[in-house]
N, C-alpha and C positions, 0 to 999 in steps of 0.2 A: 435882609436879616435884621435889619436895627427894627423894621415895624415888628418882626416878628417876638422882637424881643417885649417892644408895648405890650403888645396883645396878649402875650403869653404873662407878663406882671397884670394884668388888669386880670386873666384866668385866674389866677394864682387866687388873687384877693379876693373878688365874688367870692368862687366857688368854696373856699374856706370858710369865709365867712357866712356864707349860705348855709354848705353842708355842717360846721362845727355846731348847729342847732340855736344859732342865732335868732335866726327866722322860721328856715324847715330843719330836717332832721332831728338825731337825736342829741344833747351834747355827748363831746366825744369820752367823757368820763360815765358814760353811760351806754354809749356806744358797746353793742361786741360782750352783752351780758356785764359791764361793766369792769374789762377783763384791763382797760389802759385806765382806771382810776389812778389817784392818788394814794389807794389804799391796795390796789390788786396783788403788791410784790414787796418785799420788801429795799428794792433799788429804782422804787416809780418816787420821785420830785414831787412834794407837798403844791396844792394849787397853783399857789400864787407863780412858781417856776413858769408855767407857763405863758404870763404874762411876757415874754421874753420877742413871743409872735409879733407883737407889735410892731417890737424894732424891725425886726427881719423884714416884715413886709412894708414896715416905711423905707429902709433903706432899698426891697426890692421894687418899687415904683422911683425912687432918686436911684436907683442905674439905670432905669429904663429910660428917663428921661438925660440923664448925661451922655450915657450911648449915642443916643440919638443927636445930639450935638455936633456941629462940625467942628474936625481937629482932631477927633480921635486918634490912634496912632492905629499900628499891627496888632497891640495887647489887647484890645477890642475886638478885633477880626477872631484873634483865636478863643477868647474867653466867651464869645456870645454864644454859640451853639451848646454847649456843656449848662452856659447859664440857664437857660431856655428849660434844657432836662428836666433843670433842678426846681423851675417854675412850675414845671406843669408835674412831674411825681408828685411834689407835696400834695395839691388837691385831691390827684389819682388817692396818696395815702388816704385822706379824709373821706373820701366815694366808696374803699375797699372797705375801712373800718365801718360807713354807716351800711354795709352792709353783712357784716358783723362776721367779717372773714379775717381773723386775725392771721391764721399763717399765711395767709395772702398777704396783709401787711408789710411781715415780714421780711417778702423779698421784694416789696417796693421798697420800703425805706432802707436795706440796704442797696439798690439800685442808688437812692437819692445819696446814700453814703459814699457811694463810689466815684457816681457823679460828684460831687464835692471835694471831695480828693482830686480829681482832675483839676477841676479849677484851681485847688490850693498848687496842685505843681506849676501849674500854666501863668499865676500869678509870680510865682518866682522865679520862674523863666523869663517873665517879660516886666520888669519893674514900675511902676506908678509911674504916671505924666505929669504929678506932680502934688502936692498939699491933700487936694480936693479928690482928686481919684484914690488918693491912700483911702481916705475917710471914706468915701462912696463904695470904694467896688471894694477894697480889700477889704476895711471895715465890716462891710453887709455881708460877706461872702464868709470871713473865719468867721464871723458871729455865728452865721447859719451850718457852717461847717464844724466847729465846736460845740454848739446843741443837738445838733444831731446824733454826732457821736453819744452823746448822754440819753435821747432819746431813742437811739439801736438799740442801747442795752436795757432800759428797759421793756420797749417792745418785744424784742428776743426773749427775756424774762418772762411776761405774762402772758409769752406765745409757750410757754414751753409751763407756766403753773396751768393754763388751761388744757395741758394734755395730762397735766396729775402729778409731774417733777414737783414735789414741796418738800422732799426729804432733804434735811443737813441745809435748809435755805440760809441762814445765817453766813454758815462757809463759803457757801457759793457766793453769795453776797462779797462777802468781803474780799474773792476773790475777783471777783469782777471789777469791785473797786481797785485794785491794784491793779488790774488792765486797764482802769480807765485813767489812773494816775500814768503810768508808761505810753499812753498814748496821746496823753497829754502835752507829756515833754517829749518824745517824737517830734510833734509838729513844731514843738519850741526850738528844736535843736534842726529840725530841715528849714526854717524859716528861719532861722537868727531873730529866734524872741520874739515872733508875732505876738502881737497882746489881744486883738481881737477872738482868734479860737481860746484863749487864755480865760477870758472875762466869761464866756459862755459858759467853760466845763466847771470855771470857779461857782458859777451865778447856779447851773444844775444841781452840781454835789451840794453845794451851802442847803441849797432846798431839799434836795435828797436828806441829808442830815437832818435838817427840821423834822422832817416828816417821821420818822423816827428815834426822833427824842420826844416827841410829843404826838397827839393823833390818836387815833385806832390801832395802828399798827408798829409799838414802840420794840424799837431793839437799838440797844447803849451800844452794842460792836460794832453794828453796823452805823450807826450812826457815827463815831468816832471813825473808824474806817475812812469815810466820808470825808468829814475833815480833813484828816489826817491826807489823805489823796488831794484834797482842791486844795492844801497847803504847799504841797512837794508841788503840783503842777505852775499856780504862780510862781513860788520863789525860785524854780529852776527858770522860768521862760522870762524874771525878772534877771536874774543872773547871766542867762545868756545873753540875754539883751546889750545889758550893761557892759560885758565882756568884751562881745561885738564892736559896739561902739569903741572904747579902750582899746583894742585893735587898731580901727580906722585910726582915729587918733594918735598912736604912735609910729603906725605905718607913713 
């Protein structure tokens, strides 16, 4: 399982970076009638959001090479096969979009949401081996699992403006953002202040916000909305953190 885990990091990265129109394809903000821009919806994260891949997939080639390591523990055994999923859906997502099938998208990336979710339990069930596996696996993993969540709802979004839903989008919008704020602090509150999914949904909204206070597609409620959400998500999973710890300490 540990090669399997290589192989499927090395998929991951080609095939993204192949298919995102790097090289071939089309890029993916063009992709699909250009239905996942930055401008498609009013809860799609201004460009630059995206830059966030990077990490993900530096951090997902340093698991595949820690994994690989002797010494591992059981938290490896359980965590690999889920990781693997979540390797190889992303590309799948990138294959589906460049073939410009968005409600298809849709039930890979939340496939990839769910797989993520598993991971985040199975990392709290089996606690870090120590410093380096905090930063490697759980680092790379809420990251991934925290963006994602911000990238469902957009994809959901501009799977559902491309069937003609644009009435009251504002509302919706800002509803969504109040689901994305509650699901925020959710993972804050099942993890004891994880910061890694924290830093993600912060890093999405901020840009979400951008993108509509400025752009093509400007709306102040939603924008503010935005804010207003990646604010409650840090300071509660700052909060609980801090709590947590305060805890230990007097326990």
């Amino acid at each position: 399982m540990k090669t399997v885990v290589v192989v499927s990091a090395v998929v991951a990265v080609v095939v993204s970076f192949l298919g995102s129109g790097a090289w071939i394809g089309t890029p993916i903000a063009e992709a699909a009638g250009g239905a996942l821009s930055a401008t498609s919806t009013l809860v799609a994260p201004a460009g630059p959001a995206f830059s966030i891949w990077s990490v993900i997939y530096t951090g997902l080639i340093a698991y595949a090479v820690w994994q690989f390591l002797p010494g591992r523990t059981a938290r490896h055994d359980a965590l690999r096969a889920p990781i693997v999923a979540s390797m190889l859906l992303n590309p799948a997502w990138i294959l589906v979009i460049q073939f410009g099938q968005v409600w298809l998208s849709v039930i890979v990336i939340v496939a990839l949401l769910l797989v993520l979710v598993r991971v985040f339990v199975l990392m709290q069930q089996h606690r870090p081996e120590g410093v380096a596996d905090a930063v490697i696996t759980d680092g790379t993993m809420g990251i991934y699992l925290g963006w994602v969540c911000v990238a469902t709802i957009a994809n959901v979004s501009a799977w559902l403006v491309s069937l003609g839903l644009t009435s009251g989008a504002t509302v919706w919008a800002i509803i969504v953002l109040v689901v994305a704020a509650g699901v925020g602090v959710f993972l804050a509150q099942f993890s004891g202040g994880a910061v890694a999914p924290m830093l993600a949904i912060v890093w999405g909204l901020g840009w979400l916000a951008q993108g509509r206070f400025s752009g093509e597609v400007v709306d102040t409620a939603v924008a503010w909305a935005a804010v207003l959400a990646a604010a409650v998500v840090a300071i509660a999973t700052v909060g609980i953190r801090v709590r947590g710890r305060r805890t230990v300490s007097v326990g």
